[in-house]
C-alpha positions, -999 to 999 in steps of 0.1 A, spaced: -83 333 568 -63 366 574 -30 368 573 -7 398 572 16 391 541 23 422 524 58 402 509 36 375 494 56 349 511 31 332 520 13 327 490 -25 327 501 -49 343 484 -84 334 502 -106 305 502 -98 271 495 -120 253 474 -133 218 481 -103 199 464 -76 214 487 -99 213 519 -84 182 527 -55 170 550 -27 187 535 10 193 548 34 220 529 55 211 553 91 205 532 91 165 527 119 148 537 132 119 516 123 85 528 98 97 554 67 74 563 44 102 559 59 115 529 28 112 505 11 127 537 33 156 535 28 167 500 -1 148 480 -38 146 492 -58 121 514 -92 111 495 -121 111 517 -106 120 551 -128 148 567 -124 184 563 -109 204 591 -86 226 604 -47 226 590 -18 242 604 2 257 575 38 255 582 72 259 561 107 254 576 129 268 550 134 280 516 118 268 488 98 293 481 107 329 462 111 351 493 126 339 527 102 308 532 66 305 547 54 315 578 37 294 608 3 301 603 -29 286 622 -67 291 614 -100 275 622 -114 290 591 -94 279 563 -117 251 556 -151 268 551 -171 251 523 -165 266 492 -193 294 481 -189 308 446 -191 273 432 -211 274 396 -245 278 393 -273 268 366 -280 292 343 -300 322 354 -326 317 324 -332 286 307 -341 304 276 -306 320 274 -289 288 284 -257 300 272 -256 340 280 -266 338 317 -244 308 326 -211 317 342 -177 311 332 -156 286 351 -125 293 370 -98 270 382 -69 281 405 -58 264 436 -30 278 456 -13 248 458 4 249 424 26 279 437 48 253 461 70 244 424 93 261 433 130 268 425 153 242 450 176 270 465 157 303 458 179 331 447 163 366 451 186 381 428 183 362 400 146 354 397 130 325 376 107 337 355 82 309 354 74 324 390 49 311 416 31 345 415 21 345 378 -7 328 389 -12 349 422 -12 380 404 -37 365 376 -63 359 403 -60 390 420 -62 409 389 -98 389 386 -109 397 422 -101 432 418 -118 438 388 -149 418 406 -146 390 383 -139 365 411 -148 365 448 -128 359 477 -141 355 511 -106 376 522 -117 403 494 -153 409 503 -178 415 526 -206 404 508 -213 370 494 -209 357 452 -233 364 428 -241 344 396 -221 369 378 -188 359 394 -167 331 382 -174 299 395 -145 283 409 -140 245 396 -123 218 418 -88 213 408 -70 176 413 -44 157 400 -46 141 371 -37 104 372 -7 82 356 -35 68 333 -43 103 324 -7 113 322 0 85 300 -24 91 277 2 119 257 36 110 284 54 76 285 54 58 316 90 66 317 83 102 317 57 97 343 82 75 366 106 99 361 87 127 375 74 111 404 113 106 415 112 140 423 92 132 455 120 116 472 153 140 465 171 168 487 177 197 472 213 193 461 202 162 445 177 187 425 199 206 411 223 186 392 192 158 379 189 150 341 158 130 326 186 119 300 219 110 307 245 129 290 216 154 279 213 191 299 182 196 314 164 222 292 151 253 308 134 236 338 140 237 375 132 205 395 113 206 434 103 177 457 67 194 450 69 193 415 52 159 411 25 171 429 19 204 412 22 194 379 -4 169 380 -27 196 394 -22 218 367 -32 189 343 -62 178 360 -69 216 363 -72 218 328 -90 184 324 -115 195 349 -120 228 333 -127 214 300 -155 189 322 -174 215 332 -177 229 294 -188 204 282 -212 191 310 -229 222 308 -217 231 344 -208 264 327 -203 276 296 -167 286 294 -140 286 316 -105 298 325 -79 275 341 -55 295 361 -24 269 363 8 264 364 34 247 359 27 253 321 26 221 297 27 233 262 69 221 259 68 190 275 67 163 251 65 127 254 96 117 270 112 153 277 106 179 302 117 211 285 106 246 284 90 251 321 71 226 314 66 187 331 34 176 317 10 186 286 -15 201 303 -35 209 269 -29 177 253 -37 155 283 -69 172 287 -79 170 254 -70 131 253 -92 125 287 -125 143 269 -121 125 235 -120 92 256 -146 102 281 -173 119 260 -167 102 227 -188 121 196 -195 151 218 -160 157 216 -150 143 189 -132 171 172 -111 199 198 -91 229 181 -63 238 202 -49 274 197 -18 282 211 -9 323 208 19 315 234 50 334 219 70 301 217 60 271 192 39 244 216 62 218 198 48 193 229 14 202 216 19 197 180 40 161 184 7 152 207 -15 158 179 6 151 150 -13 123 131 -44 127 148 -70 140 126 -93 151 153 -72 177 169 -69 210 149 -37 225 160 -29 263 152 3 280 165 9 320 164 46 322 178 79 341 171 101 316 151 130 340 136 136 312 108 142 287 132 163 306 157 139 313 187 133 292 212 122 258 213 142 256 180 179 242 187 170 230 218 154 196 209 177 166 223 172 145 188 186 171 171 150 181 154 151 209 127 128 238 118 102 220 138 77 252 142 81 264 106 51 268 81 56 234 62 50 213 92 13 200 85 4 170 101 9 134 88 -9 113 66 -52 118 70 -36 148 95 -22 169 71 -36 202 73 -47 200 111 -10 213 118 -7 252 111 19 269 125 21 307 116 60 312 126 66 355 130 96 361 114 111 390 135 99 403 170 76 429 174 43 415 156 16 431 176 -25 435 175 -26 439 138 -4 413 127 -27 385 148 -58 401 137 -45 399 103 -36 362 104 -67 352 127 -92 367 94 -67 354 70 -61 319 85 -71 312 120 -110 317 117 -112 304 84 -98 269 88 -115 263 120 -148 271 106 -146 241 81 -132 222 107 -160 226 128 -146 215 164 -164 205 192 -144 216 220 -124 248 218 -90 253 240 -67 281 239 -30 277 251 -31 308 266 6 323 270 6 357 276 46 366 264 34 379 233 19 409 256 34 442 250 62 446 282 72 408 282 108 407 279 114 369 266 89 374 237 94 409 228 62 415 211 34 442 217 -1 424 217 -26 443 238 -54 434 267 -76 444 239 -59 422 214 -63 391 230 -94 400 238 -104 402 202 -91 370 195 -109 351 224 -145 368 209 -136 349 175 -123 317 191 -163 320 209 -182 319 179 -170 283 173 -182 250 189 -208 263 204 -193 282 224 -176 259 242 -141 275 249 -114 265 277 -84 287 281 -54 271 300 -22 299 313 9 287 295 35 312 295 38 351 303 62 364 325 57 401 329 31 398 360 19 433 352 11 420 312 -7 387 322 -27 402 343 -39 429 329 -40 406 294 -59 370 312 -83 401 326 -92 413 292 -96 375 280 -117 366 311 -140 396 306 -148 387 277 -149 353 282 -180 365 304 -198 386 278 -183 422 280 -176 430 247 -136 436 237 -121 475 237 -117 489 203 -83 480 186 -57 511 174 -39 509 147 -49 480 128 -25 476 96 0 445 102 36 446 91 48 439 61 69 409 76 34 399 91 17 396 62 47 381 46 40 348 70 5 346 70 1 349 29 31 323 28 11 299 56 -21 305 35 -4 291 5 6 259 21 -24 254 42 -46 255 6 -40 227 -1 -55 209 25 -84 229 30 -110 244 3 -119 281 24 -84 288 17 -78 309 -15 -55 311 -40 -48 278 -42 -14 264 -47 -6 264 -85 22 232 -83 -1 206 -90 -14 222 -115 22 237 -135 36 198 -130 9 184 -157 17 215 -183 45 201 -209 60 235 -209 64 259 -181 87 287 -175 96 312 -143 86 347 -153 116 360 -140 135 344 -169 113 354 -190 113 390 -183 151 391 -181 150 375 -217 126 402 -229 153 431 -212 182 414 -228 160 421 -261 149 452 -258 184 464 -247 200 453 -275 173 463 -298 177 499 -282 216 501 -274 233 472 -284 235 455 -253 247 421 -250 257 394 -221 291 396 -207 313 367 -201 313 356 -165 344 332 -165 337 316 -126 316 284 -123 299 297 -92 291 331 -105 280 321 -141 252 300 -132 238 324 -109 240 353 -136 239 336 -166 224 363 -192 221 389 -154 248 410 -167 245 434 -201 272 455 -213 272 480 -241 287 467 -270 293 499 -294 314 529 -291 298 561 -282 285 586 -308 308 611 -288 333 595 -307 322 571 -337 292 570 -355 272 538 -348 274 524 -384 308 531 -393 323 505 -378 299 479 -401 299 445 -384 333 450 -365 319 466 -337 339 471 -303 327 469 -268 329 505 -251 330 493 -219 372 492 -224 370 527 -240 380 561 -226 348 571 -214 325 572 -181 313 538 -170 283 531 -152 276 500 -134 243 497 -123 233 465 -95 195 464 -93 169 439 -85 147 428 -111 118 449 -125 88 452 -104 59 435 -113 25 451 -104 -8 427 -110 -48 422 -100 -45 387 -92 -78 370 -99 -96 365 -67 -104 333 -60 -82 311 -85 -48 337 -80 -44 339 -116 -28 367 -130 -40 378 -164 -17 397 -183 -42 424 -194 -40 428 -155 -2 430 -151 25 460 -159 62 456 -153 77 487 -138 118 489 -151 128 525 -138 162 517 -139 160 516 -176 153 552 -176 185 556 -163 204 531 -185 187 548 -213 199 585 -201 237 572 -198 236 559 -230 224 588 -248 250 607 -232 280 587 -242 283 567 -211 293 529 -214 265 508 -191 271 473 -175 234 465 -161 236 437 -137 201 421 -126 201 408 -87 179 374 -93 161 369 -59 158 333 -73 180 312 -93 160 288 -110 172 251 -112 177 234 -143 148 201 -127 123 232 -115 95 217 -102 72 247 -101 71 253 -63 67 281 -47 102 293 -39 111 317 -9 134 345 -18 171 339 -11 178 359 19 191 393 17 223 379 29 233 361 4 222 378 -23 242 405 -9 276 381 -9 264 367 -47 264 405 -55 297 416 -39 315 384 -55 300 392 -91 310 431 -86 348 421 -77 347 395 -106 337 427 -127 363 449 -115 391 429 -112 380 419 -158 366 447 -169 371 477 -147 408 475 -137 420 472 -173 402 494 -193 403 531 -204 372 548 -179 376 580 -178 348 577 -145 339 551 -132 302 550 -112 283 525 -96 249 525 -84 230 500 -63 197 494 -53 189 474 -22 210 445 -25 236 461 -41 239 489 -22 253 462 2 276 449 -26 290 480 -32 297 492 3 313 461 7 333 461 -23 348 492 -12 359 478 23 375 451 9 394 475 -18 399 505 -3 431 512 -24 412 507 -58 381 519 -52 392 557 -39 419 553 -72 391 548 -94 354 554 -85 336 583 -88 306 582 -75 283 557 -55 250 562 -58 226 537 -38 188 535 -29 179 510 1 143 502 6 139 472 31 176 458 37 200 467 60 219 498 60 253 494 59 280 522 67 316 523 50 343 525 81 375 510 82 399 501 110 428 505 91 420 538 70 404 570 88 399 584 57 376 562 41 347 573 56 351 608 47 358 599 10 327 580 8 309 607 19 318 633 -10 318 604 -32 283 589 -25 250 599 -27 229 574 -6 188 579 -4 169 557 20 131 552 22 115 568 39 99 539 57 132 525 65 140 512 98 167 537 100 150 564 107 136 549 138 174 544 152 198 568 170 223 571 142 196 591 123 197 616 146 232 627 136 244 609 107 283 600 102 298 602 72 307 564 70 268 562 64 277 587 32 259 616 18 225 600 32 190 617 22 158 607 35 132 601 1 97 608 4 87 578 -13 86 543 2 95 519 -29 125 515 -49 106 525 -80 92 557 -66 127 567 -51 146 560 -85 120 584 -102 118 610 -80 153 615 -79 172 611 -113 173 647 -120 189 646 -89 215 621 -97 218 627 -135 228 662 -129 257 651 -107 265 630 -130 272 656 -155 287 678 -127 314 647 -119 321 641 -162 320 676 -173 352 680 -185 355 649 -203 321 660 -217 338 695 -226 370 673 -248 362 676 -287 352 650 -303 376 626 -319 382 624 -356 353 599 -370 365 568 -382 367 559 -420 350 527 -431 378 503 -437 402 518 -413 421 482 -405 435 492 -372 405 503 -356 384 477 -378 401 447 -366 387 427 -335 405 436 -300 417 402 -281 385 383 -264 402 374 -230 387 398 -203 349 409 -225 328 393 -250 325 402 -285 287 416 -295 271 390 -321 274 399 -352 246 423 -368 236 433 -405 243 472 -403 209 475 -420 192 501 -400 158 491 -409 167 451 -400 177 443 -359 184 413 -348 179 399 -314 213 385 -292 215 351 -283 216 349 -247 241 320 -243 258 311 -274 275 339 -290 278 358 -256 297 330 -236 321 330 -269 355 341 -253 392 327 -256 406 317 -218 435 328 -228 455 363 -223 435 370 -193 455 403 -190 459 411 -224 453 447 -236 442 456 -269 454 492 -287 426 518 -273 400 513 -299 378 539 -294 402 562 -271 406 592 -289 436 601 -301 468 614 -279 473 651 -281 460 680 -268 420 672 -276 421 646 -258 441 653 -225 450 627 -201 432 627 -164 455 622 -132 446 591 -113 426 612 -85 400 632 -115 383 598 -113 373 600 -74 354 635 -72 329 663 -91 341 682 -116 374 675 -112 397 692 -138 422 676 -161 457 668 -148 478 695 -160 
C-alpha cells in the first residue's frame, strides 16, 4: 500500500503481517459503543480482506490520520522465517526474528501537543524499523522491488498477550485497571490515577492503550517462541509501549505491562526444563525496578541491571508510591535461595560510556552468567544510555552495544531475544538497535575507541564485584567479613597507621595529640590531630627545658596547619584470595616531608589527618564506603574553626599558614568565607592541592575584596586530570579561584613532591624577617618562670619524657593527651618561648601576617 505521508502522520510503514491482517478499525472508539471491541481489538478467525483506515481526530503526534483506502493492504505476509539454509550450520544460516506491528504506534498521548512532545513517542519504533529496511536488514513490500531473501529478518506474528498471561507478573487489579482505559474520553484520560490520592508517575493514558500494551507483551512472548522452537535463532522484538517499570500493581515509568517478565513467565510455564533458567539483562539507563521485584526470589531468573543510579537520585528512585529506598543500589541481591541472581551495577554519575560497560560486562556481567548457565537469553534493550539521549546523558556507541550483544551470544546456546525498552533520541536508537540487529545476524561488531573506563566506573563495578562474591565462586577477591568475624582480634589499618604516625612523630619532633574539647568532633579525630610539643631551637635548645617542656604552638613563631587525608597505601593484592602481604605493601606519607621541613626550620606544625572512615567502637569488619566528600569536607571545616577559635586566636604566631589537600582544601576555603575578618587579620598563606573533589572558589557577597586577597595569599595547584580543566572557568581564571596552577602530575602524592620547593621557598619568602630576628637568650636550666607549666585550658601538655637522649618514649594516644583542665578556656599564659621585648625581637603589625615578606611594623 502507497501512501504519500512525508509528515508520518499516518504511521504506515509497509506490509502488514498475518496478525494485523484481520478486521481492524483505528477508528477513535467511542465510550459505550456496541462495536467498541470491534473498533480497537482484533476479530479471531474472520477472513482477511480489505480495510479502510480512517482517523477522525487527534490522538496521534501530528494533526490526526488520514482517510486512506487500499485493496492491497492485506497481502499475505512474505518475509516470514525460513528453515535454516544448511542443516549442518543449524545455527549460522538461520535468520534472526523480527517483531513490529504498526499497531503499537496508536498509544498515544490523549490531547497531542506538538510543542511539547512526549518522549516515549510512537515513532521510536517507526524509525527503528526503517533504520533496519534501509540498511537491508528487513524487507518491505513499500521499500523494494524485489522479493525477501533468507538473509532478511523474518518478521514474527505479534498478538496480545492474555489476562492469564498478564497475570502471571500483574495482579488482576492491575489488569482490570488497564482495560478501563477502553471505555474513557479523553478528558477523563487525563486526570485518571491507578491509586487514589497517588499521582500518576510518568505515564500518559489512551483508549488504545489496553490494546497496545498487550501487543507489546505478546510481541515479546512470541519472539522468545520462536527462539526457542528453533523457528529462528535469535530475534529482535520491536515494541512499544515499554514494560521494564511497570510493576505489579503500578504503572510507572512509560510503562503498563512487563513485557520482559511476562514473557519470560509464559516460556518457563510452557517449555518447562528447556527454559528452565532465562538471564535477563537490562542496559536500559534507568533501573528495571519492575523487572527486578518480578524476579526477586525466583532462583531461575538471573537479573543484571547496568543503569545510572546517582546514589539513589535518578530516576525510578523517589518515585516509588510505598516510599521504597535505594531500590537499584549494589546491595539489592535477591532473597533467600535468590540471592545473588539480583546484580544491579548502579553508575554513579552520568557520562559512563563504551569502556565503562565493557569494563563491567568482563568484570561482572560475563562472568556470573557463565556459571549460571541460562537457557534463554533476553536483553531489555533501552537505548538511553546512547551517546545524544538527553534523559540518560550517557555516551554508549552503535559499536558498544554491539559488543555487548556478541557476549550476551555466546551464552545459552545462542538463544538471545532483545525486547526495545527505552531510548528516546530517534536518531541514537536507530542507529544503536541497527548495530545490535547486525550483529544479532552474524556481522561481526566495529572496533571500539578508547577503551579505559572511568575511574568512577570502575569504582562501581569493583564495589558490585565485592558483593556479588559472595554468592558466586568465578567472582574474585572474595569478601574478607566472614572470614575477620571468627579472628578474636582484628583492627582497621587506618588506625593502625595513624598510631604508627603518632609514634614516629613524636619519636622525631615531639609531637603529641591535641585536645579536641567537642563531643562531635573528638570522636571523629580522636588521636587525628598532632601538635608540636617543644619550643623551637631558634630559640631554646631542646633539652634545656628537662621535663617541663612547652607546646610551641602558643609561641611567637610561624604556624603551619596542615589538613591532609591519610597516607596512601600502594599494594599487589594477591590475585585470587585479595590478600595483601605486607612485603607487597608501601605506605607513601609525602606530607611528612613537609612537616619534617617546617620543623627543622623553627616552624610550630599542627598535622591534622582527614579519616575517610571513622571506625565504630562494635566494627564488624565490613567493607565500608568512604564518607562522602561532603561531609568530610563539613567534619574538616568544623575541626579547623574549633582549632582557630583554641589554639590560633590566642596565641603568639608570628604567620600563620594552612595547607590542604583535597578535602581540606574545601575546609579551608570555607573557613575563610565564614571569617573573613580573622582570616585576612591573621593568615598568611593558603596553600591547597585538589585531586578528585570539587573546586571551590573564595567570593563573597558582602566583601569585594576577598577574592583578591586570596589570590596573593594562596597558592592553589590542581591535577592535572581534574575536571576543571575541562570547564569554562579554566579558560580565564578569577582570582576567587586563587593563585591556581595546573600540576603535571595526577595524584596528590606526585603533586605534593613535585612542588615543595615550590612552596617551601615561599614559605621562607613570607617568614623572612622573622627568620632574620636574632635568636633569643637560651634559657638556663632551672629558670622557674619559664620552667613552670603554662595553664592547660585551650592545649594539651606533652607527656612527660626522660631528657635521656639515647632513651625515647612513645605518647600515649588517649590518656595523657586528653589530660586538660575545662577551666580558663581563655586563659593566657606569660609568652613562654616569645623572645624577649626589645629591639631583637620587634613586634609585627597585624597586617605582616597576611602577605610575603612583609617587613616589621615600624
Amino acid at each position: 500500500m502507497d501512501i504519500e505521508d512525508t509528515s508520518d502522520i499516518l504511521m504506515h510503514d509497509g506490509d502488514v503481517f498475518p496478525s494485523t491482517e484481520v478486521v481492524t478499525h483505528f477508528t477513535q472508539p467511542s465510550p459505550g459503543s456496541q462495536n467498541y471491541n470491534n473498533e480497537i481489538g482484533v476479530s479471531k478467525g474472520v477472513d482477511r480482506r480489505s480495510q479502510s483506515l480512517s482517523r477522525n481526530g487527534a490522538g496521534l503526534k501530528g494533526s490526526g490520520l488520514k482517510l486512506q483506502h487500499s485493496t492491497d493492504l492485506l497481502d499475505p505476509r512474505l518475509d516470514r522465517p525460513h528453515p535454516a539454509k544448511y542443516a549442518r550450520l543449524p545455527y549460522a544460516t538461520a535468520q534472526t526474528g523480527l517483531v513490529y506491528d504498526v499497531r503499537m504506534r496508536f498509544h498515544v498521548e490523549p490531547v497531542p501537543n506538538e510543542a511539547d512532545m512526549h518522549p516515549e513517542d510512537p515513532r521510536r519504533i517507526h524509525a527503528i524499523f526503517e533504520a533496519f529496511v534501509h540498511a537491508g536488514l528487513a524487507w518491505t513490500k513499500t521499500g523494494s522491488g524485489d522479493g525477501p531473501t533468507k538473509f532478511h529478518m523474518g518478521r514474527i506474528d505479534a498478538r496480545e498477550a492474555t489476562k492469564e498471561e498478564v497475570c502471571l507478573v500483574h495482579t488482576v487489579k492491575h489488569w482490570d485497571f488497564i482495560q478501563t482505559l477502553r471505555s474513557k474520553t479523553a478528558e477523563e484520560l487525563q486526570g485518571m490515577l491507578q491509586h487514589p490520592g497517588q499521582p500518576t508517575d510518568s505515564v500518559y493514558f489512551s483508549s488504545n492503550t489496553p490494546f497496545c500494551a498487550g501487543l507489546s507483551a505478546g510481541g515479546a512472548i512470541e519472539a522468545c517462541r520462536a527462539v526457542i522452537l528453533g523457528k529462528v535463532k535469535n530475534a529482535f522484538a520491536v515494541i512499544r509501549p515499554p514494560g521494564h517499570h511497570a510493576e505489579r500493581e503500578d504503572v510507572k515509568g512509560f510503562c503498563f505491562y512487563d513485557n520482559v517478565s511476562i514473557a519470560t513467565k509464559v516460556c518457563q510455564r510452557e517449555f518447562g526444563e528447556k527454559c528452565r533458567k532465562v538471564f535477563i539483562l537490562d542496559w536500559d539507563v534507568h533501573h528495571g525496578n519492575g523487572i527486578q521485584q518480578a524476579h526477586y526470589d525466583d532462583p531461575n531468573v538471573l537479573y543484571i541491571s547496568l543503569h545510572v543510579h546517582l546514589d539513589g537520585r535518578f530516576y525510578p528512585e523517589g518515585s516509588f508510591w510505598d516510599r521504597r529506598q535505594a531500590y537499584g543500589d549494589h546491595l539489592h541481591c535477591g532473597k533467600g535461595a535468590a540471592q545473588g541472581t539480583n546484580v544491579n551495577v548502579p553508575w554513579k554519575a552520568h557520562g559512563m560510556g563504551d569502556a565503562d560497560y565493557m569494563y563491567a560486562f568482563q568484570q561482572v556481567v560475563m562472568p556470573i552468567a557463565t556459571e549460571f548457565a541460562p537457557d534463554l537469553v533476553i536483553i531489555a534493550a533501552g537505548f538511553d544510555a546512547a551517546e545524544g539521549d538527553v534523559l540518560g546523558d550517557c555516551f554508549v556507541t552503535p559499536a558498544g552495544y554491539a559488543h555487548m550483544t556478541h557476549m550476551l551470544m555466546s551464552l545459552a546456546e545462542g538463544r538471545l531475544v532483545a525486547c526495545l525498552e527505552g531510548g528516546y533520541n530517534l536518531d541514537s536508537i536507530a542507529r544503536s538497535a541497527c548495530a545490535v540487529a547486525r550483529t544479532m545476524m552474524g556481522e561481526p561488531p566495529d572496533r571500539l575507541q578508547d577503551m579505559k573506563p572511568s575511574s568512577k566506573g570502575v569504582d562501581v563495578v569493583k564495589r558490585v564485584l565485592r558483593q556479588q562474591s559472595r554468592f558466586w565462586s568465578c567472582l574474585y577477591p572474595k569478601d574478607l567479613s566472614v572470614h575477620l568475624a571468627g579472628l578474636p582480634h582484628s583492627e582497621r589499618m587506618h588506625d593502625v597507621v595513624r598510631k604508627w604516625q603518632a609514634t614516629t612523630l613524636w619519636d622525631e619532633h615531639d609531637m603529641a595529640p591535641l585536645f579536641i574539647h567537642k563531643e562531635q568532633l573528638s570522636k571523629s579525630f580522636e588521636n587525628q590531630v598532632l601538635a608540636t610539643q617543644v619550643f623551637p631551637t631558634t630559640y631554646i635548645p631542646l633539652r634545656t627545658l628537662v621535663d617541663n617542656r612547652r607546646p610551641n604552638y602558643m609561641a611567637a613563631c610561624p604556624l603551619l596547619i596542615i589538613l591532609h587525608d591519610p597516607p596512601e597505601v600502594l599494594a599487589s593484592p594477591d590475585p585470587r584470595t585479595g590478600k595483601l602481604e605486607l612485603h607487597n605493601t608501601w605506605l607513601t606519607d609525602t606530607v611528612k616531608t613537609y612537616v619534617d621541613w617546617a620543623v627543622k626550620h623553627g616552624f610550630a606544625v599542627i598535622d591534622v589527618n582527614l579519616p575517610k572512615h571513622v571506625t565504630a567502637d562494635d566494627d564488624d569488619a565490613e567493607h565500608e564506603e568512604t564518607d562522602s566528600v561532603d561531609y568530610r569536607t563539613r567534619e574538616a571545616t568544623q575541626l579547623l574553626t574549633y582549632l582557630w577559635d583554641n589554639y590560633v586566636e590566642i596565641n603568639e604566631s608570628t604567620h600563620v599558614i594552612l595547607m590542604g589537600t583535597n578535602t581540606g582544601h574545601g575546609a579551608i576555603v570555607n573557613f575563610i568565607k565564614a571569617n573573613e575578618e580573622r582570616a585576612q587579620a591573621r593568615m598568611t598563606r593558603a596553600i591547597s592541592f585538589v585531586e578528585d573533589v570539587p573546586f571551590q572558589s573564595c567570593k563573597s557577597a558582602t566583601n569585594e575584596d576577598l577574592a583578591k586577597w586570596y589570590f596573593f595569599s594562596s597558592l592553589v595547584y590542581i591535577s592535572t586530570l581534574h575536571n576543571f580543566w575541562q570547564s569554562e572557568y579554566a579558560l580565564k581564571i578569577k582570582k576567587r579561584f586563587g593563585r591556581v596552577s595546573r600540576s603535571a602530575e595526577a595524584s596528590i602524592s606526585d603533586m605534593l613532591l613535585a612542588h615543595k620547593d615550590e612552596v617551601t621557598a615561599t614559605l621562607l619568602r613570607d617568614t623572612a624577617a622573622w627568620r632574620a630576628q636574632k635568636p633569643a637568650k637560651q634559657v638556663e636550666q632551672g629558670d622557674s618562670e619559664l620552667a613552670r607549666r603554662p595553664p592547660i585550658g585551650n592545649f594539651a601538655l606533652s607527656p612527660s619524657k626522660n631528657v635521656d637522649p639515647n632513651r625515647i618514649s612513645s605518647p600515649r594516644l588517649s590518656a595523657s593527651a586528653n589530660d586538660a583542665s575545662p577551666s580558663g578556656r581563655r586563659a593566657k599564659s606569660p609568652r613562654i618561648g616569645s623572645p624577649p621585648k626589645g629591639p631583637s625581637a620587634p613586634k609585627y603589625a597585624p597586617n605582616s601576617r597576611n602577605g610575603a615578606s612583609q617587613s616589621p611594623a615600624p
